[in-house]
C-alpha positions as CSV (number, residue, x, y, z in Angstrom):
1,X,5.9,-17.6,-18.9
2,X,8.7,-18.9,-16.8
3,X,10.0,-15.7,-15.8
4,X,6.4,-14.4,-15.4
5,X,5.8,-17.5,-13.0
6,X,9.2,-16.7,-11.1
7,X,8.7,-13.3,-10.6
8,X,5.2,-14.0,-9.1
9,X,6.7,-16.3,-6.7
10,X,9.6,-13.6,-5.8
11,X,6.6,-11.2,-5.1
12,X,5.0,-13.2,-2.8
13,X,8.3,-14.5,-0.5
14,X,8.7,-10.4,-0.2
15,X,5.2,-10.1,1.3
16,X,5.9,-13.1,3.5
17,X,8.7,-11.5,4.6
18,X,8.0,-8.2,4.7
19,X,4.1,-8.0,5.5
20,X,2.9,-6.1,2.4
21,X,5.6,-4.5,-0.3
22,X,6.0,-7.1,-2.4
23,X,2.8,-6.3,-4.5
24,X,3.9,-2.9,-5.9
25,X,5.7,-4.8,-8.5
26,X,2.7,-6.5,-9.3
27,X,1.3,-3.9,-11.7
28,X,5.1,-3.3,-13.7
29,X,5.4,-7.3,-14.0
30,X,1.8,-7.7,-15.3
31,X,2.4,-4.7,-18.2
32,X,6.1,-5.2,-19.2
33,X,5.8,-9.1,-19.0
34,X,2.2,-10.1,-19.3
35,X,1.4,-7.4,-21.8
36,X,-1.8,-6.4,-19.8
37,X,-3.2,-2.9,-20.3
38,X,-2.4,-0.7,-17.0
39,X,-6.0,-1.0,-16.0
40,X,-6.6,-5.0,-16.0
41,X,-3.0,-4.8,-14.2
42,X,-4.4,-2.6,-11.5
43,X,-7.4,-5.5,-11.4
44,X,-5.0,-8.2,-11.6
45,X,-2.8,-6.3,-9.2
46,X,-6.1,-6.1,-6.2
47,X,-7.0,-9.7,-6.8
48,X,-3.3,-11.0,-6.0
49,X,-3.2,-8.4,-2.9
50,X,-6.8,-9.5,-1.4
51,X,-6.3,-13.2,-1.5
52,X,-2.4,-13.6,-0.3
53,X,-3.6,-10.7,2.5
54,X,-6.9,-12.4,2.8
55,X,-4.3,-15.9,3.6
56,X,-2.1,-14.2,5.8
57,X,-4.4,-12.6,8.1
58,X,-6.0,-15.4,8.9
59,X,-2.8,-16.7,10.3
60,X,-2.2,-13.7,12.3
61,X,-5.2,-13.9,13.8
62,X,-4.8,-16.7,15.1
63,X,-1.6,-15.2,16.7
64,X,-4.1,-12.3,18.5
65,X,-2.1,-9.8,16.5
66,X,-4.8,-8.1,14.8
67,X,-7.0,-5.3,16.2
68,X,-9.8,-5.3,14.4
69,X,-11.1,-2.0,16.1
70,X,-8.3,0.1,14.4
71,X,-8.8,-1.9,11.6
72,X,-12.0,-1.0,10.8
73,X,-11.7,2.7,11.6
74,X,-8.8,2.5,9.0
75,X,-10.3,0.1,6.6
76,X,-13.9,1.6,6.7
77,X,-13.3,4.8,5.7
78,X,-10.3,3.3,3.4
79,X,-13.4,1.2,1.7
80,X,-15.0,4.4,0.5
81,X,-12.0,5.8,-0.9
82,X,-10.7,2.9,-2.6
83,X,-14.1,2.5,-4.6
84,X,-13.9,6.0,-5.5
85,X,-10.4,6.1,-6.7
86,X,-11.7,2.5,-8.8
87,X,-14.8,4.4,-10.3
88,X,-12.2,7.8,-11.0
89,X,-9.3,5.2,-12.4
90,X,-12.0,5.0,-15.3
91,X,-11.5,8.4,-16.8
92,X,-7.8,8.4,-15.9
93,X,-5.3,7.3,-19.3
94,X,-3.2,4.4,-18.8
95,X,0.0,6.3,-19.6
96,X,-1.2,8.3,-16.6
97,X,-1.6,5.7,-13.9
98,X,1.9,4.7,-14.8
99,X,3.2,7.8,-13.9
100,X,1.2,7.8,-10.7
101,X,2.5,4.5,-9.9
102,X,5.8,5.5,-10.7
103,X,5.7,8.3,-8.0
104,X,4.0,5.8,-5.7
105,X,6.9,3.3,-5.9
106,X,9.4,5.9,-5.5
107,X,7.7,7.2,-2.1
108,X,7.6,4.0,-1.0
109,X,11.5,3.1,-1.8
110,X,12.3,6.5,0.3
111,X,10.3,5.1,3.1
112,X,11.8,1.6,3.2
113,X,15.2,3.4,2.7
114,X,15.2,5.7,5.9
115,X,17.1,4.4,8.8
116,X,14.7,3.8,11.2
117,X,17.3,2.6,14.0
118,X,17.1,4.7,16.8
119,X,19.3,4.5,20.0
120,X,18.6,2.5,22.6
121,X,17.0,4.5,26.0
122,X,18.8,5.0,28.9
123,X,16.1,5.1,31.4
124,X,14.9,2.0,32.1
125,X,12.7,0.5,30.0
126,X,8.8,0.6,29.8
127,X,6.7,-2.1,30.1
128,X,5.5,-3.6,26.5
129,X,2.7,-1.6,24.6
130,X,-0.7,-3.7,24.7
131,X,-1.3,-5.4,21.5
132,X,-4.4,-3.4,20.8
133,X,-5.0,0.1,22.8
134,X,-7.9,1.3,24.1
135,X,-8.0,4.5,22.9
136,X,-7.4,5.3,19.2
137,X,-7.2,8.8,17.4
138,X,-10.3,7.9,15.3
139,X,-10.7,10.9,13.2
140,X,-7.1,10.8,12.0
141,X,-7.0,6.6,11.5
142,X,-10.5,7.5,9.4
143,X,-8.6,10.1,7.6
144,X,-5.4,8.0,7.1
145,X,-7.7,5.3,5.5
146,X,-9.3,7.0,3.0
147,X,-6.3,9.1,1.7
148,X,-4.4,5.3,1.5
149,X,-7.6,3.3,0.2
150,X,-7.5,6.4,-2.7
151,X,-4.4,5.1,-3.8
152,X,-5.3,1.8,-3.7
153,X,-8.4,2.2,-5.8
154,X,-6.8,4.5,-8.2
155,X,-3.5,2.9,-9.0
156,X,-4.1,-1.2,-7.1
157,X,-1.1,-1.2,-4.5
158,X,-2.2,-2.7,-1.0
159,X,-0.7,0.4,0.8
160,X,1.0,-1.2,3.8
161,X,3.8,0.5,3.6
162,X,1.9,3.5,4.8
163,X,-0.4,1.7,6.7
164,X,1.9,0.2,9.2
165,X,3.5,3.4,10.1
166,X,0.5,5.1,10.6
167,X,-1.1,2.3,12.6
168,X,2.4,2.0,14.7
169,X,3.0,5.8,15.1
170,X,-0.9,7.0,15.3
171,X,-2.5,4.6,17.2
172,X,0.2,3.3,19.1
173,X,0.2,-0.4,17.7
174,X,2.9,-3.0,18.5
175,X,4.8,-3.4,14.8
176,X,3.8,-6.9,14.7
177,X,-0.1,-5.7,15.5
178,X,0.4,-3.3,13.2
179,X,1.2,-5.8,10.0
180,X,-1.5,-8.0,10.8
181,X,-3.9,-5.0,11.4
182,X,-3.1,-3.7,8.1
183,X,-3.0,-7.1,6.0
184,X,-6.6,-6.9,7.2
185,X,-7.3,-3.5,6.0
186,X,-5.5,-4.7,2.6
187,X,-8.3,-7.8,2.2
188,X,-11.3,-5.1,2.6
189,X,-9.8,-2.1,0.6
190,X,-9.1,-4.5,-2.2
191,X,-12.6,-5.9,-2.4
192,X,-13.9,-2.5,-2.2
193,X,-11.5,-1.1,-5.2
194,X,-12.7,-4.4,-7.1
195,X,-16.4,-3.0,-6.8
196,X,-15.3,0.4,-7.8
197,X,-13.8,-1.1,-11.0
198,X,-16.3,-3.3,-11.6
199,X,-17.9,-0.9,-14.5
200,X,-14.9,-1.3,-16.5
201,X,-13.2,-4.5,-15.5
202,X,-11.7,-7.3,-17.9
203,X,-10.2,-10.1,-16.3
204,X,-7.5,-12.4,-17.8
205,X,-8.5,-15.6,-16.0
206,X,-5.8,-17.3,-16.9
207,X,-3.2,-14.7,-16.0
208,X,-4.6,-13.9,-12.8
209,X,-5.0,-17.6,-11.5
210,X,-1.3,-18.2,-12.3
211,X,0.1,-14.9,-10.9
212,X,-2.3,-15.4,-7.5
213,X,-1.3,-19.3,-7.2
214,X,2.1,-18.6,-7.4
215,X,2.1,-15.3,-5.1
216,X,0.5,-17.8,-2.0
217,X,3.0,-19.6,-2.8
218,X,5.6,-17.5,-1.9
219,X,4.5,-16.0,1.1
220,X,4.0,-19.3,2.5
221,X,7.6,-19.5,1.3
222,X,8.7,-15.8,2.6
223,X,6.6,-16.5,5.9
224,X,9.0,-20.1,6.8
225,X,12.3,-17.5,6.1
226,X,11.1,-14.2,7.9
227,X,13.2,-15.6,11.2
228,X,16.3,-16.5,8.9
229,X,17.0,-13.6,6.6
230,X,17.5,-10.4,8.6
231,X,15.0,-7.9,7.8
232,X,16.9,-4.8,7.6
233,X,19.3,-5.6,5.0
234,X,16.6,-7.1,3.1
235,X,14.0,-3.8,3.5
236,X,16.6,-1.6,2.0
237,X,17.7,-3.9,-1.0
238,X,14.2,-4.1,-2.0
239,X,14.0,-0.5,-1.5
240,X,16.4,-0.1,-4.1
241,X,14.9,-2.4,-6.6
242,X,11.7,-0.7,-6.1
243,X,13.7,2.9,-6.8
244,X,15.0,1.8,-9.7
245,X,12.1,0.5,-11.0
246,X,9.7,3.9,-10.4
247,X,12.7,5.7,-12.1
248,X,12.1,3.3,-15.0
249,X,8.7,3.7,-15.6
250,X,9.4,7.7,-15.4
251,X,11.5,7.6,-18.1
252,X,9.6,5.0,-20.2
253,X,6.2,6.9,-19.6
254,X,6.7,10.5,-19.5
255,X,6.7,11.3,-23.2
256,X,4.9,14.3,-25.7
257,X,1.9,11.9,-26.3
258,X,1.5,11.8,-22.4
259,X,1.6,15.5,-21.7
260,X,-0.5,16.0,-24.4
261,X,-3.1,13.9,-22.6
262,X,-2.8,15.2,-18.9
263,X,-3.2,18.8,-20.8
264,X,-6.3,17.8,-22.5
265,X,-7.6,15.7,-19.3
266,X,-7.2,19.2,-17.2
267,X,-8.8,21.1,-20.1
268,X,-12.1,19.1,-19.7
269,X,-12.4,18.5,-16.0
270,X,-11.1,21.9,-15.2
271,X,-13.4,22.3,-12.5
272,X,-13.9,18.8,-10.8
273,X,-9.9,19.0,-11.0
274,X,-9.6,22.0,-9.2
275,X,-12.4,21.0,-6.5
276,X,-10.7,17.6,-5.7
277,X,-7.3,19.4,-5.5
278,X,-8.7,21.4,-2.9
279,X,-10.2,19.0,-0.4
280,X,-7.0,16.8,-0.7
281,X,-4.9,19.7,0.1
282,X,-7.1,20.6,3.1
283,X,-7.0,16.8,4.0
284,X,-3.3,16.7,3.6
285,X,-2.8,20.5,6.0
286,X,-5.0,18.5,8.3
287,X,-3.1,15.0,8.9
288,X,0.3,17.0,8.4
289,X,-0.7,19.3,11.6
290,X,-1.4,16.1,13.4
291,X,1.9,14.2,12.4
292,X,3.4,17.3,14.1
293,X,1.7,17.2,17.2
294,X,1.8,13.5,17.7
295,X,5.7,13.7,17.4
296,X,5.8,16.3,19.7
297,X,4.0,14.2,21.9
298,X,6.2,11.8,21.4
299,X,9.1,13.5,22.3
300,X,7.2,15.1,25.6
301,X,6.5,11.6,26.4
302,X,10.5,10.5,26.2
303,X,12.0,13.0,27.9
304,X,9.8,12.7,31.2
């Protein structure tokens, strides 16, 4: 329980710090430690990211560093996918979601990992981008949001670290607008993957009041240090644990018993398989085209 109660508190000083992260440990902590099925740990895992995002938004707010405009373009369309991916997380087994999570933690430790330093311009420099822009790519930020509120449906992470980059890159957010943008996105994403696991949802009062008190906790705590500890070094050595971590999970998952049951899972949903596989690889052609064109912009932009 003491190591539970640590580890809770650890979780939340990284979202302090960090502005979202910290919470894909949530659902390893709550199976390996707690002894919760994968699926309650998912629940457990959306309860803990609405309320400590639900606390910190509030608080950056207050700051004016949340545009709500690109939040709800995001967050609306991310609402619908993240009650989907809850209702489809139903018919998914829990060795499964492991494995999904697994790949999901190692994405994100690759992203946290890339040195995102770039050189400092020559030409002089331009002046600050407004918090909140006026005009926003709606149809990709609506796309973005749905593919990231899938994921955090189907498998309970918050998704900020994909938010803020597509915030910041897309729509042309300042990175502090961008965390408190997506920490809002988090609160409504969660309570909208809570609804679309409500069917099937067992709650472990105890174990989610403990983990939740002690995760506010620490990012009250992470919050105070986020001027003291500097946050590149920290970024990557998280990225690490996090690496090590997915690679765990791989190896402790992926078994005969598991392979057995994606085989059989394809077997009788063939069809609704193939279907989905489709529209998300249209989705993803879509929003990679638009990546490319948006740096090319980018780069248009700097060299004039």
């Amino acid at each position: 329980m003491l190591l539970l109660i640590t580890l809770s508190l650890l979780i939340g000083v990284l979202l302090g710090l960090l502005g979202g992260g910290g919470s894909i440990l949530t659902v390893p902590v709550l199976v390996y430690l707690a002894g919760l099925s994968a699926k309650n740990a998912i629940i457990t895992s959306l309860i803990v990211v609405c309320l400590t995002s639900l606390i910190a938004v509030v608080n950056h707010a207050r700051r004016g560093k949340v545009c709500w405009t690109a939040g709800l373009a995001f967050g609306l369309t991310g609402m619908i996918g993240a009650f989907l991916g809850g209702r489809l997380a139903a018919y998914v087994p829990d060795s499964l979601l492991l494995v999904l999570f697994a790949v999901i933690m190692l994405a994100a430790s690759l992203s946290m990992l890339r040195n995102r330093k770039t050189p400092k311009p020559l030409q002089p420099a331009r002046p600050p981008l407004k918090p909140c822009p006026q005009h926003l790519p709606l149809i990709a930020l609506m796309l973005d949001g749905f593919l990231v509120g899938s994921v955090t449906g189907l498998i309970g992470v918050g998704g900020g670290f994909l938010m803020v980059p597509a915030l910041n890159n897309l729509a042309g957010l300042p990175i502090h607008a961008a965390i408190g943008t997506s920490l809002f996105i988090m609160v409504i994403q969660s309570s909208a993957a809570l609804a679309g696991h409500a069917n099937h949802m067992t709650i472990d009062l105890f174990i989610t009041t403990l983990f939740s008190a002690f995760a506010i906790i620490g990012s009250f705590i992470g919050s105070s240090l986020s001027g003291k500890i500097p946050g590149q070094h920290l970024k990557r050595g998280f990225g690490i644990l996090v690496f090590i971590l997915g690679c765990f999970l791989l190896y402790r998952e992926i078994n005969p018993p598991m392979m057995a049951q994606i085989k059989d899972l394809v077997i009788r949903h063939q069809d609704f398989i193939l279907g989905a596989s489709t529209i998300l690889a249209i989705m993803l052609s879509y929003r990679l085209w638009l990546w490319t064109h948006t740096l090319q912009k980018n780069n248009d932009r700097n060299q004039t």
